[in-house]
C-alpha positions in Angstrom: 0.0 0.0 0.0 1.1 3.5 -1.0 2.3 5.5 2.0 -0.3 8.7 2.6 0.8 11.7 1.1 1.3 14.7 4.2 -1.3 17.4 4.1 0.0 20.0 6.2 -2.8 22.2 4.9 -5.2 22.6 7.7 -8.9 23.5 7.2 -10.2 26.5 9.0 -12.8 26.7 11.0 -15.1 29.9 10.2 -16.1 32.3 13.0 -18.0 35.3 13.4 -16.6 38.8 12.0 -14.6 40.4 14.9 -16.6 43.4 14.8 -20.0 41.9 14.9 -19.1 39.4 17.7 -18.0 41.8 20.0 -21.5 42.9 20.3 -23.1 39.5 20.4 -23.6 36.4 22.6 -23.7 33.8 19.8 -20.9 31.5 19.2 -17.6 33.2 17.8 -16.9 30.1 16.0 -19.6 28.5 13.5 -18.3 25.0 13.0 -17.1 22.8 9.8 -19.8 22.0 7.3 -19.9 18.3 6.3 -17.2 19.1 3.2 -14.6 20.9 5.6 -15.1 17.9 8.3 -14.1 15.6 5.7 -11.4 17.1 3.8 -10.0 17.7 7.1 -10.3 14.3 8.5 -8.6 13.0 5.3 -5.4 14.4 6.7 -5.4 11.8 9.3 -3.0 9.2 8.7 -4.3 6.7 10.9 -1.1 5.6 12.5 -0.2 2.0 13.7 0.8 3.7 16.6 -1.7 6.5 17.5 0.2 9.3 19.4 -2.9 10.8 19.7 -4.4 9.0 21.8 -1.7 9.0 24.1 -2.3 12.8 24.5 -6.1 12.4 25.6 -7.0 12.5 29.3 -10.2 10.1 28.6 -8.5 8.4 26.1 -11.0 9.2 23.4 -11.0 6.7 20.3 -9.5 9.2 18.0 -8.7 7.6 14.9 -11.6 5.8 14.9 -14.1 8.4 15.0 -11.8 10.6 12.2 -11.6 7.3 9.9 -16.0 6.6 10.4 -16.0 10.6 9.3 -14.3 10.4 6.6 -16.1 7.5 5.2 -19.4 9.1 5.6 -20.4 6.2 8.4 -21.7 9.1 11.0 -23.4 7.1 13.2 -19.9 4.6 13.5 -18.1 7.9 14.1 -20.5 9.2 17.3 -20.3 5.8 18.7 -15.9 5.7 18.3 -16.7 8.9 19.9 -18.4 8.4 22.7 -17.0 5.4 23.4 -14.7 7.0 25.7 -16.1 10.5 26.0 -19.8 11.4 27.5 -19.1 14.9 26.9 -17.9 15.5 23.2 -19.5 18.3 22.4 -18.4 20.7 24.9 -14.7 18.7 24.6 -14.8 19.8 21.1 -15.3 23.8 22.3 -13.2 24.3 25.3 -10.5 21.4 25.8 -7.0 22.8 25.1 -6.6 20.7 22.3 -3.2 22.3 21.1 -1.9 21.2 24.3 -3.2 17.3 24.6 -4.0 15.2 21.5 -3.5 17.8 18.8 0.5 18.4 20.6 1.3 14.4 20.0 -0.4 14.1 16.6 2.5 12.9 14.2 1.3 15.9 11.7 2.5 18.5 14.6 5.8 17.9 14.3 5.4 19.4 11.1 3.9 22.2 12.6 0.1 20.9 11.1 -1.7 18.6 13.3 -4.9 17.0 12.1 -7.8 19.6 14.3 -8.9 16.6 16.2 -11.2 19.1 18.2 -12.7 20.6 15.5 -13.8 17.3 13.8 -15.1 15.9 17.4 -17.0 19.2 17.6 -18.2 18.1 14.4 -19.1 14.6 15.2 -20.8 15.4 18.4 -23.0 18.4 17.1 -24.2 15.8 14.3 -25.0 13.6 16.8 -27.2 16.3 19.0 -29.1 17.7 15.8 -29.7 13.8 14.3 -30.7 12.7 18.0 -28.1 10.0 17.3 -27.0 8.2 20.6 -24.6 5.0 20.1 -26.0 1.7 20.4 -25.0 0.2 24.0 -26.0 -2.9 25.9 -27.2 -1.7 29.7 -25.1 -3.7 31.8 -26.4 -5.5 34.8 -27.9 -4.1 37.8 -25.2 -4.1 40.5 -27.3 -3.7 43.1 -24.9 -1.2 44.5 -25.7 2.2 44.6 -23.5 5.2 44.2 -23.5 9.4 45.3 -21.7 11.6 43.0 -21.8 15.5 44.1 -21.4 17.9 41.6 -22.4 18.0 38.4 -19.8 19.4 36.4 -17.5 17.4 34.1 -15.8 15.5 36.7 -19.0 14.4 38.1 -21.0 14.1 34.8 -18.8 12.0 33.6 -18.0 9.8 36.7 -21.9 9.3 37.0 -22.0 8.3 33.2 -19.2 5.9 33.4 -21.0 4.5 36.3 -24.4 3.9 35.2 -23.3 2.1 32.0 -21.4 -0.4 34.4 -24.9 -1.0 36.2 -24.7 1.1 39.3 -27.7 2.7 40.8 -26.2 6.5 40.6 -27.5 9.8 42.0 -25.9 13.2 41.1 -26.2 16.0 43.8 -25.8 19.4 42.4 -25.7 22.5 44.7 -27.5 24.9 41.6 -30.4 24.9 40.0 -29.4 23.4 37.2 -26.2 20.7 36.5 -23.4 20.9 34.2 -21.0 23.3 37.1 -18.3 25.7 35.6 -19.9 24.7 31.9 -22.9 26.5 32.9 -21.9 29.2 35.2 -17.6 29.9 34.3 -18.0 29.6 30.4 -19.8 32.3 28.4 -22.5 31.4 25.9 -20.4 32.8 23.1 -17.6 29.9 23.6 -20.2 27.2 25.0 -23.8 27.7 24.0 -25.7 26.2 27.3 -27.9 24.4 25.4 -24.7 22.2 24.2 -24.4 21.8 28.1 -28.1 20.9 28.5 -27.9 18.4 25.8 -24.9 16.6 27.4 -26.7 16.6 30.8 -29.6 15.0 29.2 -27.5 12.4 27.5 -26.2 11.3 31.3 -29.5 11.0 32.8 -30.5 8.8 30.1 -28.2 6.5 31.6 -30.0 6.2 34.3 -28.5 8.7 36.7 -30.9 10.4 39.1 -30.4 14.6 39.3 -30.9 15.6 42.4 -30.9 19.2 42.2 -30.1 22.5 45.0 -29.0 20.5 47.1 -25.8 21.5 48.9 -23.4 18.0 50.2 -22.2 19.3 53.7 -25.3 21.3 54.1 -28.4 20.0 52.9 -27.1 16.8 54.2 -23.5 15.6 55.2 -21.2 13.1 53.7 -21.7 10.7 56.7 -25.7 11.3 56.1 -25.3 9.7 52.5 -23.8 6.5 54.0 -26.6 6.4 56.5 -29.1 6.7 53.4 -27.5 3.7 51.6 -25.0 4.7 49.3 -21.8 2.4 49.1 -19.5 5.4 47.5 -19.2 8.8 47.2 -17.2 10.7 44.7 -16.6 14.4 45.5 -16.2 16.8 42.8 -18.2 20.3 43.8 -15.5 22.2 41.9 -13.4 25.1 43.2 -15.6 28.2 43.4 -14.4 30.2 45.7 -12.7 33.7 44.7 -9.1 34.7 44.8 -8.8 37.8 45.0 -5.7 40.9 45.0 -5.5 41.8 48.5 -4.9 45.8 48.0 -6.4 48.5 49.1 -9.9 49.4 47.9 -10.8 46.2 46.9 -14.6 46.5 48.8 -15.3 49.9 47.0 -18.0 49.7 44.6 -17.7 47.9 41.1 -15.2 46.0 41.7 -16.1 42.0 41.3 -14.9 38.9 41.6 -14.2 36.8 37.8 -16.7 34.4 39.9 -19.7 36.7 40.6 -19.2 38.7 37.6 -19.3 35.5 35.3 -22.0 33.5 37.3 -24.2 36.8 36.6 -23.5 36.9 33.0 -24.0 33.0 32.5 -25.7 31.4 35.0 -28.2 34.2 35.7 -28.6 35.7 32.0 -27.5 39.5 32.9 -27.3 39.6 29.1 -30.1 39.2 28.5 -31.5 42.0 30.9 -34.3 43.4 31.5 -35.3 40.1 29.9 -34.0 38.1 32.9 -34.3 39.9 36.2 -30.6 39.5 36.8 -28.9 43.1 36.1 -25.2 43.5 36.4 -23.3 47.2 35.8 -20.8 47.7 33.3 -19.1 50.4 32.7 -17.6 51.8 30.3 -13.6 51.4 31.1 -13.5 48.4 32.6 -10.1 46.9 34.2 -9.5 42.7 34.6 -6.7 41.5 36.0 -5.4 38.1 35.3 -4.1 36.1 32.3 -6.1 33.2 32.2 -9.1 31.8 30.2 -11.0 33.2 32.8 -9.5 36.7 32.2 -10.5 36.3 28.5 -13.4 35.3 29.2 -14.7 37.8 31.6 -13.0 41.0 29.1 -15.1 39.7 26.1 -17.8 39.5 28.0 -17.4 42.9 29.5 -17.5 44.2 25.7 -20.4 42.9 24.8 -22.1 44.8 27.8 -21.3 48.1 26.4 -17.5 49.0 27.8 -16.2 51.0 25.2 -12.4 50.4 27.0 -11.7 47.0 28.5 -8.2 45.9 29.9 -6.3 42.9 30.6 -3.5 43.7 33.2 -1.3 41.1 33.6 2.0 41.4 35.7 3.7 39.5 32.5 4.3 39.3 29.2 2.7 37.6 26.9 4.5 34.8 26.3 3.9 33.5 29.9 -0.1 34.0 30.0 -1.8 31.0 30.8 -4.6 31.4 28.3 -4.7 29.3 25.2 -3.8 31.2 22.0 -7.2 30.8 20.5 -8.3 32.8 23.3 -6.1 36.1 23.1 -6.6 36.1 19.7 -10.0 36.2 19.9 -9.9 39.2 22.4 -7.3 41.1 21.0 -9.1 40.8 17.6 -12.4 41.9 19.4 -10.5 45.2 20.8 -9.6 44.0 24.4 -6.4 46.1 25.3 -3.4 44.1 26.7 -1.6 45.9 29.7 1.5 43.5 29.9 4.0 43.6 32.6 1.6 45.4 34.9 0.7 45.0 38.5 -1.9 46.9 40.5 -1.3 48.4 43.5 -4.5 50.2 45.0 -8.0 50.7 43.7 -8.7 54.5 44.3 -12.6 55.5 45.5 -14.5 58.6 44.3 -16.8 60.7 46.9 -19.6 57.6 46.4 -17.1 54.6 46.8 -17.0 53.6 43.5 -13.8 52.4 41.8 -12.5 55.2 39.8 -8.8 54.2 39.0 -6.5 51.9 40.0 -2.6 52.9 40.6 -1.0 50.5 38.9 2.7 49.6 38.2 5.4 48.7 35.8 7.1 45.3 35.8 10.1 43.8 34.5 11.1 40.1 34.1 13.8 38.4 35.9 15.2 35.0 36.8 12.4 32.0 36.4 10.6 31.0 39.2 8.9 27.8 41.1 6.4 28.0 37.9 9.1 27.8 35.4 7.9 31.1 34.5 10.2 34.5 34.5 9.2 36.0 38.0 8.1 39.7 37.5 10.3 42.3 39.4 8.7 45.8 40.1 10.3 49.0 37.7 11.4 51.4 40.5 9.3 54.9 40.2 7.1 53.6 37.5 3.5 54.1 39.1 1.0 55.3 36.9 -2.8 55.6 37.5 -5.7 54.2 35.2 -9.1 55.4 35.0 -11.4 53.0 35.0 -14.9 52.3 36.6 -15.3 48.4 36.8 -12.7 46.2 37.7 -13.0 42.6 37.5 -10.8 40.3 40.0 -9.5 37.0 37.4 -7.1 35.3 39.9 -8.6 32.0 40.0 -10.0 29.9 42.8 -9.9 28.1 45.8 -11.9 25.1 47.1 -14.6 25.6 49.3 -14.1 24.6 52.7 -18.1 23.1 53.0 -17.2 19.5 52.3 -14.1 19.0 53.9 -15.3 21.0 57.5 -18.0 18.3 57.8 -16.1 15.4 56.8 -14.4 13.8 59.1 -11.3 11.7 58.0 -11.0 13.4 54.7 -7.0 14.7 54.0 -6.7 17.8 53.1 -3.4 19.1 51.1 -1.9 22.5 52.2 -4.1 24.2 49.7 -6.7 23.2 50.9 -7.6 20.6 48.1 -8.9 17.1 49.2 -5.7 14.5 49.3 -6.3 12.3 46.1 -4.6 9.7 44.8 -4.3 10.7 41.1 -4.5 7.1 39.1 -7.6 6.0 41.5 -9.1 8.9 43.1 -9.1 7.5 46.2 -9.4 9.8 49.2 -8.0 9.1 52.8 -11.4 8.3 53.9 -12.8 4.8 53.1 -15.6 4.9 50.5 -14.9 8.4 49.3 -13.3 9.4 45.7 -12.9 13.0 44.9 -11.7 14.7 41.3 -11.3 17.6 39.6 -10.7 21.3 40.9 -11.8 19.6 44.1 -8.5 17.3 44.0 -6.8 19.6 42.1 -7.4 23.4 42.3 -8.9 25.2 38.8 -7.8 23.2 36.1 -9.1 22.2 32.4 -12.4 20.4 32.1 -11.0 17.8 30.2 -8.4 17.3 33.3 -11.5 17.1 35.2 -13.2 14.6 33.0 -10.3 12.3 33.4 -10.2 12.2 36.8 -13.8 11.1 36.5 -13.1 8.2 34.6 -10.3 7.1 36.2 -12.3 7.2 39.7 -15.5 5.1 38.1 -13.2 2.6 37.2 -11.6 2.0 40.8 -15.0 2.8 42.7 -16.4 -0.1 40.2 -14.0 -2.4 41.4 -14.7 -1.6 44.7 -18.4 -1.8 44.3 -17.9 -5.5 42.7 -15.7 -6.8 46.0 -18.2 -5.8 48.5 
């Protein structure tokens, strides 16, 4: 057989004009139509020896699904798919592909990997519009029944994994509605929530009971769910508590945390106000500090509120942000203003407490630090003040102490995260599992989906030995 020719020629995925999307919640990018999913797919090689693969945290059946594409068997591809993955259609949006399956794709070391994220956005929005689930064989009733709380990736996809090995499972979500950080952290415009909904749906089809506004370690404790019956518990409420800058004039008016200000937005609809009854003020000059997706995410959001201005300050450069690519190219492109190798200093009050400026200062890179990133050094005499009227706190987040305060027995690491063993999730306490931000501190979702899976399989084998 001929070897395949290399197409380093990778297709494009349209999006949204810069200047219209700026002012709009609908998703920046549109998709592949059926010809761009396949003349993209046919740049796979299909290896003998899938790299690709080897970069997935959930192990998704990658050349399998691509190879099913390309040869028009859609309903072949969706079960390769989900085969592995219970959430492919917001995988296919957010996952930092570039840095997982797309980084050990042969094609990339050409500088051109095959966009395995694009094509399993493909695949998995197919699936949703064709109603196409893949065919599976229930297994068994176990008999044994299992409490997973929080229903975000780590938890959706633990419950999932579950149910399909025959375990009574019931997903407890403190919110009104499941899918976590996908619902609440992740604006419409990058994950439309009724993508999210979808992939909730397609869990509870399973079998797995929703249990709704219900907060684990309030409503009722961790011991309380053993006393009710359940054989295991895996913890994974997420991270949601707000970092924040510790600097003076912090508490004055308009100044938020990435948390409340994105929660508003998302979760509550403030975009769409007065249509929802959730209001949120922006201004017009409108400050964030931080680097991350978060940060992106909150600035773009800010824009299309109204802020004529909006900053990123970030006390780097660049080249050490933590946000994908994708991302600050997307904000810069929208008109997001980069303030590199900038710290704050104070937030400065007018007569009614609101945040008028911040004083901010000039940085300067030195020797690298315990991140492996260049640690910023302050520019003597280079304070400078900013006007702005909203300033949005992107810092990342902490674990909320609920869970672990009325736990008894659970180890806690000296961040405050619950001790985890990362190939099993095992906790210190008997019974218990945790994963994701909750084992981990903010991470990716698909970081959190993998530590889902790799808990169902070691709760299952518990389960089966009792």
């Amino acid at each position: 057989m001929a070897k395949k020719e290399l197409n380093l020629n990778r297709v494009e995925m349209p999006r949204q004009d810069p200047a219209v999307r700026a002012r709009n919640f609908e998703e920046v990018a549109l998709g592949y139509s059926l010809e761009q999913a396949i003349a993209e797919a046919d740049r796979c090689l299909q290896c003998a020896k899938p790299t690709c693969k080897d970069g997935c945290p959930v192990n998704v059946q990658i050349p399998e699904f691509i190879k099913a594409l390309r040869e028009g068997d859609m309903e072949g591809s969706v079960a390769a798919l989900k085969l592995k993955n219970s959430l492919p259609a917001v995988c296919g949006r957010v996952c930092p592909q570039e840095e997982q399956c797309e980084k050990t794709c042969v094609l990339n070391r050409r500088g051109a990997p095959v966009a395995i994220g694009r094509l399993e956005r493909y695949v998995a929005d197919w699936a949703l519009k064709h109603e196409a689930e893949p065919a599976a064989t229930p297994a068994a009733a176990s008999g044994r029944k299992v409490a997973v709380v929080g229903a975000g990736p780590a938890g959706l996809t633990c419950a999932a994994d579950l149910a399909k090995l025959g375990h009574e499972v019931t997903l407890f979500e403190a919110l009104h509605t499941a899918g976590g950080v996908l619902k609440y952290g992740i604006p419409e415009f990058r994950l439309p929530k009724g993508i999210v909904q979808s992939e909730v749906e397609y869990v509870t089809s399973l079998g797995v009971a929703l249990v709704l506004d219900n907060v684990v370690g309030r409503t009722e404790t961790v011991d309380e769910l053993f006393a009710e019956g359940f054989d295991a518990i895996f913890l994974s409420p997420g991270a949601g508590a707000p970092m924040f800058l510790d600097i003076p004039g912090e508490n004055l008016n308009n100044v938020y945390s990435a948390n409340e200000f994105l929660t508003r937005v998302n979760l509550m609809r403030a975009y769409r106000f007065p249509e929802t009854d959730t209001p949120i003020r922006v201004g017009s000059r409108v400050a964030v500090f931080g680097g991350g997706n978060v940060a992106m995410d909150a600035s773009r959001c800010a824009l299309r509120l109204g802020a004529k201005d909006v900053f990123i300050i970030y006390r780097r450069s660049e080249r050490e942000m933590p946000a994908r690519a994708e991302e600050r190219e997307n904000a810069k492109e929208e008109g997001v203003i980069f303030k590199l190798l900038t710290n704050p200093r104070r937030f400065i009050g007018d007569e009614k407490s609101n945040v008028r400026a911040v004083e901010c200062y000039e940085m300067e890179l030195g020797e690298p630090d315990a991140s492996g990133r260049r640690r910023p050094l302050e520019k003597p005499d280079s304070a400078f003040e900013l006007e702005i009227d909203t300033a949005i706190v992107a810092l990342g987040t902490r674990p909320n102490p609920v869970i672990p305060t009325t736990t008894p027995g659970l180890e806690l690491t000296p961040a405050g995260t619950i001790k985890t063993d990362f190939a099993t999730g095992r906790t210190s306490r008997s019974g218990v599992w945790c994963g994701g931000d909750m084992a981990t501190g903010a991470a990716t979702v698909i970081s959190a989906m993998g530590a889902g899976k790799r808990a169902a399989v070691d709760m299952d084998a518990f389960l089966r030995a009792l």
